[in-house]
N, C-alpha and C positions, 0 to 999 in steps of 0.2 A: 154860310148857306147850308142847311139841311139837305142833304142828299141821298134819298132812300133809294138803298139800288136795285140795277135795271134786270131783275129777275123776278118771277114767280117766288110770294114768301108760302113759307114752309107752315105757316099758323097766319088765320086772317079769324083776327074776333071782335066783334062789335059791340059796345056795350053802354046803354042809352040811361042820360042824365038829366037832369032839369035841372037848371039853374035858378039859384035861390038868392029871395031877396040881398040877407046880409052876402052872399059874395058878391053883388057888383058891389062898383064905385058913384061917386055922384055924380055921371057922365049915365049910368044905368047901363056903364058895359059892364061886362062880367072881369074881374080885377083879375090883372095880367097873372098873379101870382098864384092864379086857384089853378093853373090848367098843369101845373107839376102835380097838385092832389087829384085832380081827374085823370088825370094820367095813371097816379098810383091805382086809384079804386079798380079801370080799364084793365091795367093788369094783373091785379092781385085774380083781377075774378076770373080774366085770359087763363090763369097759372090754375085757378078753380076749374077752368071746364075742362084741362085738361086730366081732371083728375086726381090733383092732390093738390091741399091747400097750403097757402105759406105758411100755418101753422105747421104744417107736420112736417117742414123741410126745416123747420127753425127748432121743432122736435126733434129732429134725427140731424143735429148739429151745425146748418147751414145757417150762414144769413147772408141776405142780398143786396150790400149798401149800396147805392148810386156812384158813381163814379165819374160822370160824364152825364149834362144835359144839354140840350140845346131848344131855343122855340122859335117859333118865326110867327108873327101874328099878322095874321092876314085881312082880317075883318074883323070888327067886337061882335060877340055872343051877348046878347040881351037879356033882362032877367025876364024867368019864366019862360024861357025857350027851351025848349026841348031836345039834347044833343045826342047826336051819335056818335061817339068815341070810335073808330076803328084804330086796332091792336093790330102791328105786324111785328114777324118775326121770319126772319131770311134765311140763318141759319142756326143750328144746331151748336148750345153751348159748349166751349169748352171749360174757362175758368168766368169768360163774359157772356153775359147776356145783354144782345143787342136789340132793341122796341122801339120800332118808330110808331107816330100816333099821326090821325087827322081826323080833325074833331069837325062833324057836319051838323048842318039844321035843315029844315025845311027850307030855311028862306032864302039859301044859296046852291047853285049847283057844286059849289069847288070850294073846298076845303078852307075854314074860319081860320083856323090854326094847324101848322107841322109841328110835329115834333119829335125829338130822340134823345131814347135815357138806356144809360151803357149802365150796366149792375154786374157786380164781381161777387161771386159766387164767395167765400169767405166761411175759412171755419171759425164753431162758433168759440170753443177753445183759446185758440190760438190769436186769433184776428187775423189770419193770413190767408191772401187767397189759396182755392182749391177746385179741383177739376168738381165739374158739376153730378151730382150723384146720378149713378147710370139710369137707376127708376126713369129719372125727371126726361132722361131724354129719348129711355125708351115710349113713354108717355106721346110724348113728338111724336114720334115714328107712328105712333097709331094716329093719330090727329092727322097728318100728313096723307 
């Protein structure tokens, strides 16, 4: 069970998608397997508003594989629905980055789907993890 925990997150960012014909399935729900790629999009652009893009942290030698996901489906998303991703984050990375997600529509008050994807900071060199570059998390600090 997905368990986003019981504090104020440190980053709350929303980011709205319409689901499209080829990702459902022949059911016309949205195919269980798209909501890790909506996930990614949510945060790539989360990691955007705060000010610096994935490119430029995979520039300056980082990369952020997944490590850990989890989903919990709550209701199918329909095609042609229009979704709002919200992006949280709790705390302040150190070598992990931890993002839960709940993915909304119009046509529900409570959450289609949870979710939570752990990402390890990783030099790009090496392959090994690494504390997160101080920019990124001074970045936080002002979003917060």
């Amino acid at each position: 069970m997905i368990r986003f925990p019981e504090k104020e997150p440190i980053i709350r960012y929303k980011h709205e998608l319409r689901s499209r014909y080829g990702e459902t399935d022949q059911m016309g729900y949205v195919y269980y397997g798209r909501y890790l790629e909506y996930f990614e999009v949510s945060r790539t652009e989360m990691i955007r508003s705060l000010g610096v893009s994935y490119s430029k942290l995979e520039e300056d030698g980082f990369m952020l594989p997944v490590v850990y996901s989890q989903i919990a489906y709550k209701s199918p998303v329909f095609y042609d629905e229009m979704m709002a991703i919200e992006v949280t984050v709790f705390e302040k990375p150190t070598v992990r980055l931890d993002t839960f997600y709940r993915v909304f529509t119009n046509r529900l008050d409570k959450p289609h789907v949870l979710g939570q994807v752990t990402l390890c900071f990783t030099d790009a060199d090496t392959r090994k993890p690494c504390r997160a570059p101080q920019y990124f998390n001074d970045l936080m600090d002002r979003k917060t």
